[in-house]
C-alpha positions in Angstrom: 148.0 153.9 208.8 145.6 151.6 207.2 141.9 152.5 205.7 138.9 151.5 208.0 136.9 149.4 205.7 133.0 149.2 206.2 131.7 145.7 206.7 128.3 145.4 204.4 124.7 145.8 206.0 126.6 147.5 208.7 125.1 151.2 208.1 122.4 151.8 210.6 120.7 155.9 210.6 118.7 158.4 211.3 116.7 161.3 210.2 114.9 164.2 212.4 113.0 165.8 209.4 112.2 168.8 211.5 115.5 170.0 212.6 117.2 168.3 209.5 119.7 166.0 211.8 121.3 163.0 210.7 123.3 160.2 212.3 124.9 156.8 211.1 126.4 153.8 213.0 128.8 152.3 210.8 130.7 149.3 211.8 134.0 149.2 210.3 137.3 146.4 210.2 140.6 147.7 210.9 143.6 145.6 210.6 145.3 146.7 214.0 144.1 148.5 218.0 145.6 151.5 216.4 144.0 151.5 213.1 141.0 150.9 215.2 141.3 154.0 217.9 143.0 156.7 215.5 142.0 155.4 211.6 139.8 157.9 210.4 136.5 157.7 208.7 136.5 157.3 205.5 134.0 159.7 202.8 131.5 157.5 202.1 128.3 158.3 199.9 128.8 161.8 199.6 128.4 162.3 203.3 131.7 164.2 204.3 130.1 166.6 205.8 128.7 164.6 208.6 131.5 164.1 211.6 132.3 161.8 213.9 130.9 163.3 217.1 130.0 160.2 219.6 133.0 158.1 221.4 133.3 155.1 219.0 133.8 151.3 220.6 135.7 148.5 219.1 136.2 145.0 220.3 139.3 142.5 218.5 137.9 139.7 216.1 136.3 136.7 218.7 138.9 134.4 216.8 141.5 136.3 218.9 143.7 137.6 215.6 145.5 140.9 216.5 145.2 141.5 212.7 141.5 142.2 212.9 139.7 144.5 214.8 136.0 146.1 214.8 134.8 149.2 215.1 131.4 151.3 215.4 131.1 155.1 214.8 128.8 157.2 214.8 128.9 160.3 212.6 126.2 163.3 212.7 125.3 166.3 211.2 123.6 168.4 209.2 123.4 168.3 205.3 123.4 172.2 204.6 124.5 173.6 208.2 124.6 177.2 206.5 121.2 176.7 205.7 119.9 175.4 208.5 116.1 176.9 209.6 114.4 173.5 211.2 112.6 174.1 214.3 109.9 172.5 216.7 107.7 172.9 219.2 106.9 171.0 222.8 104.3 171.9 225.9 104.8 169.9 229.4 102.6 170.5 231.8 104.4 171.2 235.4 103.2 171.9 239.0 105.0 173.6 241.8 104.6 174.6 245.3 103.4 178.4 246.2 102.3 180.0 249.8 99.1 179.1 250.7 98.7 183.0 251.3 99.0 184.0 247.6 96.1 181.6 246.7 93.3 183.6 244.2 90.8 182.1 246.2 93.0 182.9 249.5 90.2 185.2 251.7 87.4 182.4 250.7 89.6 179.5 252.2 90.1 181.5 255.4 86.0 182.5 255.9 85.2 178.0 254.9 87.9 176.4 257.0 87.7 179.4 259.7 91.7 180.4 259.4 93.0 183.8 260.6 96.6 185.7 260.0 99.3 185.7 262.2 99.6 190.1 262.8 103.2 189.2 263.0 103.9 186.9 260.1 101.5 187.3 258.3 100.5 183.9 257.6 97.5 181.7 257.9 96.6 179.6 260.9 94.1 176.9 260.5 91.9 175.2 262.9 92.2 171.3 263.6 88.5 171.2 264.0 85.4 172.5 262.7 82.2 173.1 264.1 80.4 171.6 266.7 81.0 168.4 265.7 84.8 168.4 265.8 84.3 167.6 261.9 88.7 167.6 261.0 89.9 170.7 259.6 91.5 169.5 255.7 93.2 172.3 255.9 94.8 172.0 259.4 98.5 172.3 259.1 98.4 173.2 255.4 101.2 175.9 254.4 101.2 175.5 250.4 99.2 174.8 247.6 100.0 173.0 244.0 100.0 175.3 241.0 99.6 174.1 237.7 101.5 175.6 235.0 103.1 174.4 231.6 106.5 174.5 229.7 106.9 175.7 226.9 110.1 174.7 224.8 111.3 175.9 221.4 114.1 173.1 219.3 116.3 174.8 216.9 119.6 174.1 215.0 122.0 177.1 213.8 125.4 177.5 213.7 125.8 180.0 216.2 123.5 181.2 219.2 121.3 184.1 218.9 122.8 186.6 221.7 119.0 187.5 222.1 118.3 185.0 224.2 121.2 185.5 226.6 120.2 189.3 226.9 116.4 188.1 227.9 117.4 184.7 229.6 115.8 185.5 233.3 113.2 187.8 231.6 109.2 188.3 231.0 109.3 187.2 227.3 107.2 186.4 224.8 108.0 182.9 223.4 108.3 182.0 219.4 105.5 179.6 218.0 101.8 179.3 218.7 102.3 179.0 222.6 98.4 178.9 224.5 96.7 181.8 224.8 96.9 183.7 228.2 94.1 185.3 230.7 94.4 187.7 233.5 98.0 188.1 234.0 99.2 185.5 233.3 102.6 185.8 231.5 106.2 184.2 230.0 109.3 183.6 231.5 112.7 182.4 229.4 113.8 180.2 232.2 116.5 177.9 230.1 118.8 177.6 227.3 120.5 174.6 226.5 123.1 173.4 223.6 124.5 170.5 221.7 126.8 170.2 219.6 126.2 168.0 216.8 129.1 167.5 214.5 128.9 170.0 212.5 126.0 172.3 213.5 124.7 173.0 217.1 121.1 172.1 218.5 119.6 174.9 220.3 116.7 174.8 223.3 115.1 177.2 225.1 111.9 177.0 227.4 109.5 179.3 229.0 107.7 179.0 232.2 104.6 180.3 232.8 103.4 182.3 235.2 100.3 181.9 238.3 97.2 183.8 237.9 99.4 186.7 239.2 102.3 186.9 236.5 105.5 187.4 237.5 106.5 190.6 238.5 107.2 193.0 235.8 109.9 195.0 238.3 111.4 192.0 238.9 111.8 190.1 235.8 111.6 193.6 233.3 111.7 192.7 229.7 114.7 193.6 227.5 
């Protein structure tokens, strides 16, 4: 089998300074369909240790020869995988929905807006009108509340995965970084890990969600 040959001004990359990723498109000519699905890359620049991780395309010369085919690969990587110690850092704020009954402010909505508690459910029952005007009740009907809260998410790259993370994944944890500073009660949980392979070195992410006012429930999420 023929050598794939790199066409010039074909080498397109990239670098992610903070994890120490990097990936180049190459577009190569091969001189057959087979050359162009099994020839492999070539060492190029002193880049062997990036591999070929991404499906590559090809397409047969638009002069229609069978002798001359095209192909773009991809290769990534890291330079010094056994040395790999890159990491970042990312916040996203979220909001989900919670039980009108666990709001911190829950006994002052029922004395303004005149709701009571269902003995048997236990859950709040709202006028449709107030006072003597028939003003509408806004929170007639109402059954759950937004809460705020934030992600926070660590990027790594490593060759291997620290089995910390599966021992605490479901946990109250305390996530790596500068993460904000909590009040009250507030605390961490490791909610999700996530992996990708990268040709020669895997790219790591985990995130932690943060709790309400309350915090989550130390019995039910105990630390490990």
């Amino acid at each position: 089998m023929g050598t794939l040959l790199a066409q010039p001004g074909s080498f397109v990359g990239s670098l992610d300074p903070r994890l120490g990723l990097v990936a180049l498109k190459i577009k190569w000519a091969a001189a057959s369909l087979n050359e162009a699905i099994n020839g492999p890359i070539p060492d190029f620049g002193g880049f062997a240790m990036l591999v070929e991780n991404q499906p590559r395309t090809f397409e047969r010369d638009p002069s229609g020869s069978d002798n001359r085919w095209y192909v773009t690969s991809t290769v990534e990587g890291h330079q010094t995988p056994t040395a790999a110690d890159g990491e970042e850092f990312e916040i996203q704020g979220t909001t989900s929905e919670d039980k009108i009954e666990t709001h911190e402010r829950y006994d002052v909505l029922l004395e303004v807006f005149g709701g009571t508690e269902d003995g048997q459910t236990g859950k709040a029952k709202w006028p449709k009108t107030l006072g003597e005007d028939g003003e509408l009740n806004p929170m007639h009907g109402v059954e759950a509340y937004l809460v705020p809260g934030l992600v926070w998410t660590r990027k790594w790259t490593a060759q291997k995965l620290d089995l910390g993370y599966i021992r605490r994944l479901g946990t109250i944890d305390n996530p790596p970084g500068n993460p904000p500073e909590l009040d009250g009660n507030r605390n961490w949980l490791l909610v999700r890990i996530t992996g990708t392979w990268r040709g020669n070195i895997w790219q790591f992410s985990a995130s932690w969600m943060l709790s309400g006012p309350r915090g989550f429930v130390k019995e039910m999420y105990p630390a490990r």
